[in-house]
OpenMM code with the backbone's topology and positions (N, CA, C; nanometers):
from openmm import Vec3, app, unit

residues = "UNK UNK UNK UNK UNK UNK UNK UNK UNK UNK UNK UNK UNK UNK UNK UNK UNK UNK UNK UNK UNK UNK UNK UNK UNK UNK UNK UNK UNK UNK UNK UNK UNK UNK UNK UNK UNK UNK UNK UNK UNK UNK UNK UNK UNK UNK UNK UNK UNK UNK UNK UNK UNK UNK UNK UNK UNK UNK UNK UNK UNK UNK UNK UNK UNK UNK UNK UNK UNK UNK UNK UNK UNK UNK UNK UNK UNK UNK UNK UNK UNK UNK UNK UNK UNK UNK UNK UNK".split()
positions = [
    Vec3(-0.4345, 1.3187, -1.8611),
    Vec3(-0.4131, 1.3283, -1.7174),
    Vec3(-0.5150, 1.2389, -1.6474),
    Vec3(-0.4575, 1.1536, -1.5762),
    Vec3(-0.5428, 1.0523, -1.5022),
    Vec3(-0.5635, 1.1196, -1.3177),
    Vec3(-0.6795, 1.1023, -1.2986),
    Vec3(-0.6938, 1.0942, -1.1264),
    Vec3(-0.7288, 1.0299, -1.0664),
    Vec3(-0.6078, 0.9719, -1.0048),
    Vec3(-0.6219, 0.9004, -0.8326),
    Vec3(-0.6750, 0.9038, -0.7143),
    Vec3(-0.7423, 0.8391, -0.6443),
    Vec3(-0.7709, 0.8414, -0.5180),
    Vec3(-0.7352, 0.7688, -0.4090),
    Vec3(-0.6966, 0.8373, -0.2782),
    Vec3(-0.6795, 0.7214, -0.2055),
    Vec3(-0.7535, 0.6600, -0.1115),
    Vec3(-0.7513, 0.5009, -0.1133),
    Vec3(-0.8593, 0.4760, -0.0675),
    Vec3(-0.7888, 0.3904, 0.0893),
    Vec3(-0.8664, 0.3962, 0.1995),
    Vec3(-0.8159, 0.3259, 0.3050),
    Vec3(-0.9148, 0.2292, 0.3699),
    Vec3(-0.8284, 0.0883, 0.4218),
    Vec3(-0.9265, 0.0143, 0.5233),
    Vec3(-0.9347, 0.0411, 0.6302),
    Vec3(-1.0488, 0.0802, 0.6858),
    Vec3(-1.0738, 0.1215, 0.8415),
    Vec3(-1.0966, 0.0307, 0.9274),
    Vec3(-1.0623, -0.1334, 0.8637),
    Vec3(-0.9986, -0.1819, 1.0151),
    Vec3(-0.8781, -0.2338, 1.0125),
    Vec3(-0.7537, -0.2851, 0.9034),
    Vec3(-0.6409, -0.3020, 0.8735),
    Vec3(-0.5709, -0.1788, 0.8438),
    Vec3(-0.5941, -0.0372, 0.8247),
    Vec3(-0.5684, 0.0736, 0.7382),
    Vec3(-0.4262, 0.0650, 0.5931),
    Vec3(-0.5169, -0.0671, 0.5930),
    Vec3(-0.4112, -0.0567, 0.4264),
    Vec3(-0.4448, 0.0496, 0.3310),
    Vec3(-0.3847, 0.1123, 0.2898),
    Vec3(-0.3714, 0.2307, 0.2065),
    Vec3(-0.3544, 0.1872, 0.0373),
    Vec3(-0.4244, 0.2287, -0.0463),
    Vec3(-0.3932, 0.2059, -0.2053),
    Vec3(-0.4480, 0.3904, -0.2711),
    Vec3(-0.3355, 0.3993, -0.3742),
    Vec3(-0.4191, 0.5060, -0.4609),
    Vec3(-0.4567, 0.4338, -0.5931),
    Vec3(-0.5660, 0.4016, -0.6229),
    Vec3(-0.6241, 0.3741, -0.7499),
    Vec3(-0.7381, 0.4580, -0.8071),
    Vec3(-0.7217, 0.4018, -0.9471),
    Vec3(-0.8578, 0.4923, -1.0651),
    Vec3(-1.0049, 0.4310, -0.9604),
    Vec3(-1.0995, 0.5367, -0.9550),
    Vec3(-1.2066, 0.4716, -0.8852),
    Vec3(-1.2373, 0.3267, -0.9761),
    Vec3(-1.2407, 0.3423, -1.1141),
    Vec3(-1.3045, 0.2632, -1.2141),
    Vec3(-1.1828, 0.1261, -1.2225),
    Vec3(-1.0805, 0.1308, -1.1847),
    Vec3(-0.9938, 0.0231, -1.1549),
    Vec3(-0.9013, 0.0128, -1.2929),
    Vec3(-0.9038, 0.1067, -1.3897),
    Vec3(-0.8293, 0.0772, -1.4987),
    Vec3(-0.8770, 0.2654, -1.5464),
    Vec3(-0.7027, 0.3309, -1.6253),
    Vec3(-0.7113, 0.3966, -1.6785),
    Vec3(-0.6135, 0.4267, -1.7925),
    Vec3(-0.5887, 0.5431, -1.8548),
    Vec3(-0.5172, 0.5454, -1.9794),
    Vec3(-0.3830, 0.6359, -1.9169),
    Vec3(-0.2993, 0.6495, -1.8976),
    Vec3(-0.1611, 0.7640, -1.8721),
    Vec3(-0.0793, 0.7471, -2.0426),
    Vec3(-0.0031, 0.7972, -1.9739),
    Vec3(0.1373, 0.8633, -2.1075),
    Vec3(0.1926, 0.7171, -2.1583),
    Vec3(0.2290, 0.6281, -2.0523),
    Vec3(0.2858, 0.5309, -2.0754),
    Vec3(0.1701, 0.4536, -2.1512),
    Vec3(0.0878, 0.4490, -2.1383),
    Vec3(-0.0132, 0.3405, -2.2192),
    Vec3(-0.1250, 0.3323, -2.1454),
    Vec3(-0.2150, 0.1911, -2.1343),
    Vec3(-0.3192, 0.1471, -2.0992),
    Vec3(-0.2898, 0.1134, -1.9644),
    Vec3(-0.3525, 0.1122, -1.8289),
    Vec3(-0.3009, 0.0773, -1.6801),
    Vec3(-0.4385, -0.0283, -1.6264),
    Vec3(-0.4198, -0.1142, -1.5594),
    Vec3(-0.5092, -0.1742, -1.5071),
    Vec3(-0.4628, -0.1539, -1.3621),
    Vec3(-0.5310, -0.1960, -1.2639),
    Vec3(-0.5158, -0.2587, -1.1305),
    Vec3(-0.5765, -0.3816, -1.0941),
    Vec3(-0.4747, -0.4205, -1.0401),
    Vec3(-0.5313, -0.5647, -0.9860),
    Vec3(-0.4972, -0.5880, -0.8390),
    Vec3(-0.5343, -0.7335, -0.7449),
    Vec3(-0.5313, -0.7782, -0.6610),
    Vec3(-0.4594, -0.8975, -0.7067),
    Vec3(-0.3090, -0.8493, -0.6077),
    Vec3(-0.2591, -1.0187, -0.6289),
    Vec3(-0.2916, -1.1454, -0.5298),
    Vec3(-0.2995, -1.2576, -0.5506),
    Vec3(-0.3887, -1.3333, -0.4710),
    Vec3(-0.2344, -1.4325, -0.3908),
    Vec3(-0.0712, -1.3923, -0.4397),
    Vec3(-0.0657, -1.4543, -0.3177),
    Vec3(0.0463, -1.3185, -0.2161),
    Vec3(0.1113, -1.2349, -0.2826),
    Vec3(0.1267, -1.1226, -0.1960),
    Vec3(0.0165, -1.0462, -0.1348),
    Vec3(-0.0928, -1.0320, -0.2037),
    Vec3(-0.1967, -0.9698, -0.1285),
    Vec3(-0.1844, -0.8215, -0.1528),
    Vec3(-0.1389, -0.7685, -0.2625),
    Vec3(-0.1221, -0.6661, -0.2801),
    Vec3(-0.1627, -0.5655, -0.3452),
    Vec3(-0.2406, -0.4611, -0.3696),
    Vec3(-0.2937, -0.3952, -0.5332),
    Vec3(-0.1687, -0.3318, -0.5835),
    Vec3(-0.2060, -0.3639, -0.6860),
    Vec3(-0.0786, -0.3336, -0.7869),
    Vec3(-0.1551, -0.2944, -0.9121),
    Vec3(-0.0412, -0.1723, -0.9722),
    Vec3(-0.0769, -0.1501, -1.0895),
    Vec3(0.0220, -0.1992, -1.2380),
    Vec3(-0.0588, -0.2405, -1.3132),
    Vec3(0.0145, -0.3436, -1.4682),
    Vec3(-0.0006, -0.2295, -1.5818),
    Vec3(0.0661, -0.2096, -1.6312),
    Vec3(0.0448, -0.1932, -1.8299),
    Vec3(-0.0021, -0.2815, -1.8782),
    Vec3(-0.1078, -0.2552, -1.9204),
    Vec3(-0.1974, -0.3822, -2.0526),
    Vec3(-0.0683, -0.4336, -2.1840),
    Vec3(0.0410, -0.3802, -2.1798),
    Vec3(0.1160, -0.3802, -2.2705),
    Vec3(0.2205, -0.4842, -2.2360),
    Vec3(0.2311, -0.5078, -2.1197),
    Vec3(0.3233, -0.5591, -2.0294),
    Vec3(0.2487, -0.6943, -1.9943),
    Vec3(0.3575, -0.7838, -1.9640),
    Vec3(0.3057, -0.9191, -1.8918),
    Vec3(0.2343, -0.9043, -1.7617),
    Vec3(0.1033, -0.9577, -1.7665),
    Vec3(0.0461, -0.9601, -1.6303),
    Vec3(0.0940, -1.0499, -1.5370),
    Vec3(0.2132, -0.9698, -1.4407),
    Vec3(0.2943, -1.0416, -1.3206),
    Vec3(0.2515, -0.9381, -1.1946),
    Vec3(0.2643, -0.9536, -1.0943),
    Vec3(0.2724, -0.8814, -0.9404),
    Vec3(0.4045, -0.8491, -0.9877),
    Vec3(0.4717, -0.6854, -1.0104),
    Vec3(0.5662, -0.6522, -0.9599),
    Vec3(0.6018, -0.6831, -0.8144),
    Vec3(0.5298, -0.6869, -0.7347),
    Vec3(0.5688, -0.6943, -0.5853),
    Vec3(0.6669, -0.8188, -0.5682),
    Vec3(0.5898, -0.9224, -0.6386),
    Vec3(0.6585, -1.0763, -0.5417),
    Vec3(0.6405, -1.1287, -0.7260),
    Vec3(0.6097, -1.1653, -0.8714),
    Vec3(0.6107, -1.2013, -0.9292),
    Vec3(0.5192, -1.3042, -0.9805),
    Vec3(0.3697, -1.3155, -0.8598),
    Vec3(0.3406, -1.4145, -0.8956),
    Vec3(0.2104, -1.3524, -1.0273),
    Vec3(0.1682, -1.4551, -1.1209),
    Vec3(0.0756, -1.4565, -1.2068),
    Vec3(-0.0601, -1.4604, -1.1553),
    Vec3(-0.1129, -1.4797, -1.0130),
    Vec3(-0.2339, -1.5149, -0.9851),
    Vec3(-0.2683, -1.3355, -0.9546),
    Vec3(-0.3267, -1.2461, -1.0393),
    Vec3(-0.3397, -1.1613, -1.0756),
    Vec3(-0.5348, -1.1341, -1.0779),
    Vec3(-0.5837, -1.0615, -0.9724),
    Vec3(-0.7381, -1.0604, -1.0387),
    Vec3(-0.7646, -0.8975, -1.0284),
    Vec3(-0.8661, -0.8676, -1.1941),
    Vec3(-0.8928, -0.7763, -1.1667),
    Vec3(-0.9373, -0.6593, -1.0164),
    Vec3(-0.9095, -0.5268, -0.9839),
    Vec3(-0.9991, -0.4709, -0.8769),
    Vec3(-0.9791, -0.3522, -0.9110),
    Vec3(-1.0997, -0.2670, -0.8538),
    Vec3(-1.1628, -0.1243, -0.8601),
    Vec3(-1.1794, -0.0847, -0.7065),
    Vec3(-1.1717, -0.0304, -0.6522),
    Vec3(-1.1889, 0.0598, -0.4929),
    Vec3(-1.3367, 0.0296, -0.4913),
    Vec3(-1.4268, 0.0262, -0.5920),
    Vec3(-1.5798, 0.0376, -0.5742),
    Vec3(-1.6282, -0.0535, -0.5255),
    Vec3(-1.5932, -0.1498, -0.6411),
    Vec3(-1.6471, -0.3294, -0.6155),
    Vec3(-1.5520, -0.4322, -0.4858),
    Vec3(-1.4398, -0.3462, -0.5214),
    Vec3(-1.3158, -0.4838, -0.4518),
    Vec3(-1.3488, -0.4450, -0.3058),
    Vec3(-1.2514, -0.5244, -0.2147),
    Vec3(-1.2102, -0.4936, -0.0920),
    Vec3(-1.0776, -0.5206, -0.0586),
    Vec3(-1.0600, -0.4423, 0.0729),
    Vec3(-0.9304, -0.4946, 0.0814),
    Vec3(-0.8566, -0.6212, 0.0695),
    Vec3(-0.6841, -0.6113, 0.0013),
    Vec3(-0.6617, -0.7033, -0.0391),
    Vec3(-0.5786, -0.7681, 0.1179),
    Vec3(-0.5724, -0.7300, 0.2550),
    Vec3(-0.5075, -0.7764, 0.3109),
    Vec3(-0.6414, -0.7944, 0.4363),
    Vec3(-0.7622, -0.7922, 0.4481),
    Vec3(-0.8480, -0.8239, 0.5393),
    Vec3(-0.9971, -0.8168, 0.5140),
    Vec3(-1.0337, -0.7882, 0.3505),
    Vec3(-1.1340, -0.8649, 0.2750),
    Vec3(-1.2516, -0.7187, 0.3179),
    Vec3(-1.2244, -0.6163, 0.3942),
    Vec3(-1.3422, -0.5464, 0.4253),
    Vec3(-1.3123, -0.4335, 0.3461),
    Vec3(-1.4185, -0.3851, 0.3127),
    Vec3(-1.4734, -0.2527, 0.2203),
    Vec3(-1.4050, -0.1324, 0.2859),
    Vec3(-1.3513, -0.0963, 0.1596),
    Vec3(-1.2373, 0.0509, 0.1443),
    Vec3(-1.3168, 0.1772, 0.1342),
    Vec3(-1.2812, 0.2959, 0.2428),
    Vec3(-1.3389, 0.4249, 0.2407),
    Vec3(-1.2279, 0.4870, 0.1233),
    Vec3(-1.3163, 0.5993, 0.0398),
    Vec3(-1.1984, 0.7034, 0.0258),
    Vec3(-1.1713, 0.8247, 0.0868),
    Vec3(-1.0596, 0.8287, 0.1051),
    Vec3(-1.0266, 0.9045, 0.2258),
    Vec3(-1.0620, 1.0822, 0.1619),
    Vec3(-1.0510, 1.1335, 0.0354),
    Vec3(-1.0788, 1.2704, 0.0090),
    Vec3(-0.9332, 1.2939, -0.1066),
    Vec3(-0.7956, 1.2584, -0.0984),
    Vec3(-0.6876, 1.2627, -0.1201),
    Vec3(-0.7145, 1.2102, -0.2917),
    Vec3(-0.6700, 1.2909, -0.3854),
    Vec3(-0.6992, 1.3405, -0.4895),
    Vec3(-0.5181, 1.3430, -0.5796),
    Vec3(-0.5030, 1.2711, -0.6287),
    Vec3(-0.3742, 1.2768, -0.7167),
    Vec3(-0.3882, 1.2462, -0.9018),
    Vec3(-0.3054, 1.3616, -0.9447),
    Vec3(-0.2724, 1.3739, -1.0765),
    Vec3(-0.1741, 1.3094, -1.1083),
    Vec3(-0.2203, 1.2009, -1.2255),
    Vec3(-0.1362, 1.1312, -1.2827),
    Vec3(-0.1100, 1.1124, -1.4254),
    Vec3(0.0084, 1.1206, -1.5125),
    Vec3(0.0384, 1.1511, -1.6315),
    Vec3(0.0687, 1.0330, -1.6991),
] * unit.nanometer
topology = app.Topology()
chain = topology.addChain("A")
for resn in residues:
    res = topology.addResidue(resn, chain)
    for name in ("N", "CA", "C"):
        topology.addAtom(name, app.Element.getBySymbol(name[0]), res)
């Protein structure tokens, strides 16, 4: 059982739920998160799976964690909001 958090920007309020640590293990396999660099999106990959942006497809793919990263749509540092999800 993996847990999520959600984290928000408090001046764009883009919303993401990710592992604080930016990569965890579920049912399906190994999970990373990343920042795609031209949708602008966090997204989550299977290590098992081709590293693409489900969103838009592109390959320019960089690691991110809620801790270290920032937002992917206005570059400023993500609060977590308290919001707590179980994931299998």
């Amino acid at each position: 059982m993996a847990e999520y958090k959600e984290y928000k920007c408090e001046l764009c309020c883009y919303t993401v739920a990710a592992n604080p640590k930016g990569h965890d293990v579920v049912m399906m396999g190994e999970i990373y998160s990343y920042k795609c660099e031209d949708c602008h999106e966090i997204v989550n990959v299977l290590a098992s799976e081709k590293t693409v942006c489900p969103e838009c497809g592109s390959e320019k793919l960089v690691k991110w964690n809620p801790i270290k990263g920032r937002c992917p749509k206005c570059g400023k540092k993500m609060k977590e909001t308290g919001v707590i999800m179980m994931v299998d």
